[in-house]
C-alpha positions as CSV (number, residue, x, y, z in Angstrom):
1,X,132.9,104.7,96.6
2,X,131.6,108.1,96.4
3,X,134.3,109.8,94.8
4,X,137.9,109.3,93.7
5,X,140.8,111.5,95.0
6,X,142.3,113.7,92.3
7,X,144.9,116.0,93.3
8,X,143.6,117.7,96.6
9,X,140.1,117.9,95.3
10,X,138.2,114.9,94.5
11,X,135.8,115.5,91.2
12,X,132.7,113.3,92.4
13,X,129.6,112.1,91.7
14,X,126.3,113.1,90.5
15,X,124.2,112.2,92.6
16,X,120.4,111.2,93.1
17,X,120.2,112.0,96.8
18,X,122.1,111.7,100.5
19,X,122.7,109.5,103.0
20,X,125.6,107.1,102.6
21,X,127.6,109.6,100.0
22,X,127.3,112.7,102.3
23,X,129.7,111.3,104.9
24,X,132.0,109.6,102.3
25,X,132.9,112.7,100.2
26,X,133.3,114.7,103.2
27,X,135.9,112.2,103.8
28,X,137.6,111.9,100.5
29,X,137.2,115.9,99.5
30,X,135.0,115.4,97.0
31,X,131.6,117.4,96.0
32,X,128.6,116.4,94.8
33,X,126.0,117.8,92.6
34,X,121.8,117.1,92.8
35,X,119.3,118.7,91.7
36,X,115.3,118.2,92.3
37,X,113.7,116.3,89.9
38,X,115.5,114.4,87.1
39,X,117.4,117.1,85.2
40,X,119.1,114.5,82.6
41,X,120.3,116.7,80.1
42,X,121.9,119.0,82.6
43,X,123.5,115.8,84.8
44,X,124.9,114.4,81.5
45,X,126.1,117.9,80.3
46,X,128.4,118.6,83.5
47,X,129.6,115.4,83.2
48,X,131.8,117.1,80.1
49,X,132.6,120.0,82.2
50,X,133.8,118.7,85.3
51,X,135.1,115.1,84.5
52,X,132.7,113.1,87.1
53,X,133.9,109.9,88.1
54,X,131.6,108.2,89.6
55,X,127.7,108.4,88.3
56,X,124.8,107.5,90.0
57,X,121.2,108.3,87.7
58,X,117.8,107.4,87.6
59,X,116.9,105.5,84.0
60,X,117.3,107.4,80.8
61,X,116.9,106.5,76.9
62,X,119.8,106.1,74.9
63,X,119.0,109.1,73.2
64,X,119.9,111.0,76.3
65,X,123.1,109.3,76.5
66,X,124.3,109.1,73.3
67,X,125.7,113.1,72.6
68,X,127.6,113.3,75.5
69,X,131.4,112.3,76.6
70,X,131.1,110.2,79.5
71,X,134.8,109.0,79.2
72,X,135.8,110.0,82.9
73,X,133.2,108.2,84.3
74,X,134.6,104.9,86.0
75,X,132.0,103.4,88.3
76,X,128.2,103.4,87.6
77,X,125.8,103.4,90.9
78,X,122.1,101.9,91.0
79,X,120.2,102.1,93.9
80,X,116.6,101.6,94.7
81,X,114.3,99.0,93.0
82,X,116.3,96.0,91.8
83,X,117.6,96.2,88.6
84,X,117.2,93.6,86.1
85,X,119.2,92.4,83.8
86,X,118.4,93.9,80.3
87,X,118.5,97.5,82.3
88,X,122.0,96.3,84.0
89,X,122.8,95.3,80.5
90,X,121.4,98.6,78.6
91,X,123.5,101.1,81.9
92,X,126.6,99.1,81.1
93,X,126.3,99.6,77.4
94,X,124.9,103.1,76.8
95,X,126.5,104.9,79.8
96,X,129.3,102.6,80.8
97,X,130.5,102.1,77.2
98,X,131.4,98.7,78.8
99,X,134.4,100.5,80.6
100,X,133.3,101.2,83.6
101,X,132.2,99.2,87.2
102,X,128.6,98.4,87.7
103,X,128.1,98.9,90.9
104,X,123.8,97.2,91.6
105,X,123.3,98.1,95.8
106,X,120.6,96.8,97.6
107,X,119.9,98.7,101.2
108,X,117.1,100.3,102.7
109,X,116.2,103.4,104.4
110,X,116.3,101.7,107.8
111,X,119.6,100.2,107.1
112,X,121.1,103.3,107.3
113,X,124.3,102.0,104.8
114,X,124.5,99.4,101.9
115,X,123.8,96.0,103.0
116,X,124.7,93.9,99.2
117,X,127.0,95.5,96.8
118,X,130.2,94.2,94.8
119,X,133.1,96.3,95.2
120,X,134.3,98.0,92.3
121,X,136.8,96.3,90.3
122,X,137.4,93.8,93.2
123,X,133.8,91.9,92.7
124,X,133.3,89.9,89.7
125,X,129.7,91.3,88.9
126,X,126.3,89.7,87.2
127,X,123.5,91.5,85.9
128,X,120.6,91.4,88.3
129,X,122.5,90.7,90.9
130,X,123.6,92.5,93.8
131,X,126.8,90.3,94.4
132,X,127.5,90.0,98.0
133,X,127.0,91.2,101.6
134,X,129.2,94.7,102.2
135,X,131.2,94.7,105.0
136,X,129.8,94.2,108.7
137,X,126.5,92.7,107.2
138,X,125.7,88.6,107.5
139,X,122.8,88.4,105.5
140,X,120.8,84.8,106.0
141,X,117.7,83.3,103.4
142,X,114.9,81.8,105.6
143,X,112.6,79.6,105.0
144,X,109.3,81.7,104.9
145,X,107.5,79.8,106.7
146,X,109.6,78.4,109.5
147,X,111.9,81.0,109.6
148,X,114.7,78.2,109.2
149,X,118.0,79.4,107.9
150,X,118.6,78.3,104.4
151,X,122.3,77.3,104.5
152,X,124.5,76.5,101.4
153,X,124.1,77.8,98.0
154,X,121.5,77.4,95.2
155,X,118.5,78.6,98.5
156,X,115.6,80.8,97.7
157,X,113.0,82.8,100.6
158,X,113.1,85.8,102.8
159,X,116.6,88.0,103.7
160,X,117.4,88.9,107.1
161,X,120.3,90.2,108.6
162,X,121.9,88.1,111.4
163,X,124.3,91.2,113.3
164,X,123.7,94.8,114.2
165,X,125.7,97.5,112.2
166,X,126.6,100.8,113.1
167,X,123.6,102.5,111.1
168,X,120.6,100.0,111.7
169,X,117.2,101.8,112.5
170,X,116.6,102.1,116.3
171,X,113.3,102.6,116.3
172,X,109.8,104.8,114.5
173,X,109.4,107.6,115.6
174,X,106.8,108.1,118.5
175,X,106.3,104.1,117.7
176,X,108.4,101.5,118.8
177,X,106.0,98.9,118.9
178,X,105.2,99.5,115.2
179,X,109.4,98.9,114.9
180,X,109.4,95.8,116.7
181,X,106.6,94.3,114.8
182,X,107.5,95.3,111.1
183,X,111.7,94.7,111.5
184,X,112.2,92.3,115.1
185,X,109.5,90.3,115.8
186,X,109.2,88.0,112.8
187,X,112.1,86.0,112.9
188,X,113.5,86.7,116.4
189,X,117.1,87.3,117.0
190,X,116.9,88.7,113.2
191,X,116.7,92.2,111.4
192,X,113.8,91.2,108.6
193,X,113.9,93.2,105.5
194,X,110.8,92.4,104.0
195,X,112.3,91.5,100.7
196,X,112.3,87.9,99.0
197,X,116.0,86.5,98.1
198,X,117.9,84.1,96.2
199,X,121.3,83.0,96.9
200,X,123.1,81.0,93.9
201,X,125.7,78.5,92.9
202,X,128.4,81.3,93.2
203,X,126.9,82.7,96.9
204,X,125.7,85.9,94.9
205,X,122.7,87.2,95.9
206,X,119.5,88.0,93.8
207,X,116.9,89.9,95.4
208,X,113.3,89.0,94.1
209,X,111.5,92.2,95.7
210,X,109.4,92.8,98.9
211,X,107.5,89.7,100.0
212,X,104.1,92.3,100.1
213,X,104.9,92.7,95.8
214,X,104.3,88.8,95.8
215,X,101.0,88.3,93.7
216,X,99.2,84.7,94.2
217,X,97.1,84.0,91.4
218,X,95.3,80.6,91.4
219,X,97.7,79.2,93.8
220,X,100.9,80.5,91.9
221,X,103.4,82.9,93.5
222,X,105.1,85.2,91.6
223,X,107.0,88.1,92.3
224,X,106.4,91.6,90.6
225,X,109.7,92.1,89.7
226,X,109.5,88.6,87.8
227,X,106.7,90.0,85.8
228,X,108.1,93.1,85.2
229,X,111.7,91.4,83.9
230,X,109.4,89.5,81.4
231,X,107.6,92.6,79.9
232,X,110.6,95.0,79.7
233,X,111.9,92.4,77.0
234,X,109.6,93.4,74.9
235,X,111.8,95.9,72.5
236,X,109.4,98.5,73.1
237,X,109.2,98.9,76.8
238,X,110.9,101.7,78.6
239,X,109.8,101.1,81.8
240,X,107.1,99.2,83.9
241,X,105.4,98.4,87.3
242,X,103.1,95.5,87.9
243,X,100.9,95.4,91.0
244,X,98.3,92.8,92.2
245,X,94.5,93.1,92.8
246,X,92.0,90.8,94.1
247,X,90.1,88.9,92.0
248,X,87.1,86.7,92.4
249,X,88.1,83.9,90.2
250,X,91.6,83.7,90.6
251,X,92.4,85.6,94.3
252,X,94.8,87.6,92.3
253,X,95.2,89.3,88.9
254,X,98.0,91.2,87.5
255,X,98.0,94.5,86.5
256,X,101.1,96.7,84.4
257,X,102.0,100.0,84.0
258,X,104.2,100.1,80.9
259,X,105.7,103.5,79.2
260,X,107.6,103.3,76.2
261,X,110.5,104.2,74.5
262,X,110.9,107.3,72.9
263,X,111.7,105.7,69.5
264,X,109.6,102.9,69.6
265,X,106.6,104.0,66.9
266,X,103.2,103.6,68.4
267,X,100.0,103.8,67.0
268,X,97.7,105.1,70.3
269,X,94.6,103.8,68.5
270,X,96.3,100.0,68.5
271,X,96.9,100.4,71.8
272,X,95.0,97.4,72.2
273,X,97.3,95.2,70.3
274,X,100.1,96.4,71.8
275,X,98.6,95.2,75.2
276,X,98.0,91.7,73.4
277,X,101.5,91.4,72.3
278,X,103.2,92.4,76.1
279,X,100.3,89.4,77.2
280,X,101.7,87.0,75.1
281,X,105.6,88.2,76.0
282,X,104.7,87.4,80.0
283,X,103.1,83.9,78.9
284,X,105.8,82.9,76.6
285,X,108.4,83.8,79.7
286,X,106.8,82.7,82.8
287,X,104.0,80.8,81.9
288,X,100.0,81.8,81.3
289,X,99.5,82.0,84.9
290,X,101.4,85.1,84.8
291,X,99.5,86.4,82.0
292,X,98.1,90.1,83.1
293,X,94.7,90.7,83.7
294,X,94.8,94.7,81.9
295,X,98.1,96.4,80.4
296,X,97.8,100.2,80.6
297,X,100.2,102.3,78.3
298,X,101.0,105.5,80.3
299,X,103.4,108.2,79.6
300,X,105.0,107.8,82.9
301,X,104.8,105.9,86.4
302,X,104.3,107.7,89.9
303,X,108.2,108.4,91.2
304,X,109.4,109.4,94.2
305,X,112.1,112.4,93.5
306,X,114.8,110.2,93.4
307,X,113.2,107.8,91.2
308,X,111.6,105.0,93.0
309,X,108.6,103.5,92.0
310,X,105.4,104.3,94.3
311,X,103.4,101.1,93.4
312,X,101.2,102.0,96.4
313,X,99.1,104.3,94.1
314,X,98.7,102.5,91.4
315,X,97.2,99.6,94.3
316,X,94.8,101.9,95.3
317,X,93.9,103.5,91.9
318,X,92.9,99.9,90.4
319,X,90.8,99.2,93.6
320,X,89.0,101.7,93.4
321,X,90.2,103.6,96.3
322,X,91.5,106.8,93.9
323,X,90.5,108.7,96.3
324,X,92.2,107.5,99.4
325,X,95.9,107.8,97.9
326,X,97.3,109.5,101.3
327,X,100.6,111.9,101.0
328,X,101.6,112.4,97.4
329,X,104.2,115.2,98.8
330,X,107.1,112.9,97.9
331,X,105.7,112.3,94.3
332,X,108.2,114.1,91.6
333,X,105.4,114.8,89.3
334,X,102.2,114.4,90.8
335,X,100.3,115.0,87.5
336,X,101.2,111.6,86.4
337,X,98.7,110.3,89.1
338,X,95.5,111.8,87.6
339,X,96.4,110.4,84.0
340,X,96.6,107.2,85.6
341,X,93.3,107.7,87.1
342,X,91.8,108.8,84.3
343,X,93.5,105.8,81.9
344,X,92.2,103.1,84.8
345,X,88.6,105.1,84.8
346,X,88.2,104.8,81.2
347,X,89.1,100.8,81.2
């Protein structure tokens, strides 16, 4: 999936770190290209030289996208945080040019391999959706609270894995116990992921986010990702994270992170209004339970090099623990984290 065969020498894939694809175009021939950080223009521009078939990338605007000749490219990779559909949508369009495979994965670190992912070409695919389980994976949906198996279609709760797999996490390092009790020891007999999923009417399976991004608010559970689907509608939103904070009233509030497009025109000083408008996007979507509690406009969110989301900081930041963040090695541009500081500090 990593590369396709060309001659003797596979031309590969872009890519946005290891793991799975260092083993796979050692097999197939092929090379691969990274680079630290997010070098867009440069990805996109080697793409002409070298005739990449396979892409995998971190989000981009369209104006990134637009110059370049992607027609090699056959299969798009996403990896990471769940996609959702008007991003699945946008990567189809803008890089795709609706010609190639859109390949949404869900795995983790500890999984060692993909766990949910359509085969390209072979899957009929949805957007949001991470299709179904890869081979040598039974995934099951609990019930939360019981731990019951959710059989059949149209089921909603918690994803575990029922069978080993070659590349499953053994243990943590200098703490096994700590393995046990996060992965083992919550539904027995049962790899727990930790993430909330759906499984519909077709057996394809939707996964909602981790169960610890679910944010109570008056007795209403939503999931971040659900938030964060309804705000990136707005026309525009780039980009956004939503975290949950206590709250004396409520137990909960919500709290986004939104950056912007590059063309969408912005007056800073109605930055205000802008926030009002995203509100009233969430409680026309979901519902005025949802509504968020303060909207802050940033010029970028806290990433991990290859472009994950650290919504740990921004947790800490809006409790007031700014100060306690822990190891920011792994954040690409750790400058972002004091302008969101300083944008919470001056709300």
């Amino acid at each position: 999936m990593v590369a396709a065969r060309r001659r003797y020498r596979a031309r590969g894939a872009c890519l946005r770190g290891r793991g799975p694809p260092t083993p796979a175009r050692l097999v197939t021939g092929a090379y691969a290209e990274g680079e630290r950080g997010v070098p867009v223009e440069r990805c996109l521009a080697m793409l002409r030289e070298t005739a990449k078939s396979i892409l995998a990338i971190v989000q981009l605007g369209a104006h990134h996208v637009a110059p370049h000749d992607l027609s090699s490219l056959r299969v798009l990779g996403s990896v990471g945080e769940p996609i959702n559909p008007e991003a699945w949508n946008w990567y189809n369009e803008h890089v795709g040019r609706k010609q190639c495979a859109v390949v949404d994965t869900f795995w983790q670190t500890e999984t060692g391999s993909i766990v949910v992912t359509p085969l390209p070409g072979a899957v009929p695919t949805k957007p949001g959706s991470a299709t179904v389980p890869f081979f040598g994976h039974t995934a099951a949906i609990l019930d939360p609270m019981t731990g019951a198996e959710l059989e059949g279609n149209s089921v909603e709760g918690v994803l575990a894995l029922k069978t080993p797999w070659p590349s499953i996490a053994r243990t943590i390092w200098q703490d096994h116990a700590r393995y046990l009790e996060t992965y083992m020891k919550p539904y027995p007999g049962l790899f727990y992921t930790g993430d909330g999923a759906a499984r519909d009417e077709d057996g394809y399976i939707w996964i909602r986010g981790r169960i610890d991004d679910v944010i109570n608010v008056s007795g209403h559970r939503m999931s971040t990702a659900e938030i964060e689907s309804a705000l990136i509608m707005h026309k525009g939103v780039a980009e956004t994270a939503v975290i949950g904070a206590a709250d004396e009233l409520t137990g909960q509030a919500v709290y986004a992170f939104v950056t912007l497009k590059p063309e969408f025109t912005f007056d800073p000083s109605n930055e205000a209004g802008l926030a009002k408008e995203l509100v009233l996007q969430v409680r026309k979507v979901i519902g005025p339970f949802a509504a968020p509690k303060k909207i802050y406009i940033v010029p970028d969110l806290p990433k991990t090099r290859s472009g994950k989301i650290m919504r740990r900081i921004m947790r800490k930041i809006v409790a007031g623990e700014g100060d306690q963040l822990g190891d920011l090695s792994t954040v690409a541009e750790p400058g972002v984290v004091e302008v969101i500081k300083q944008k919470v500090a001056e709300s």
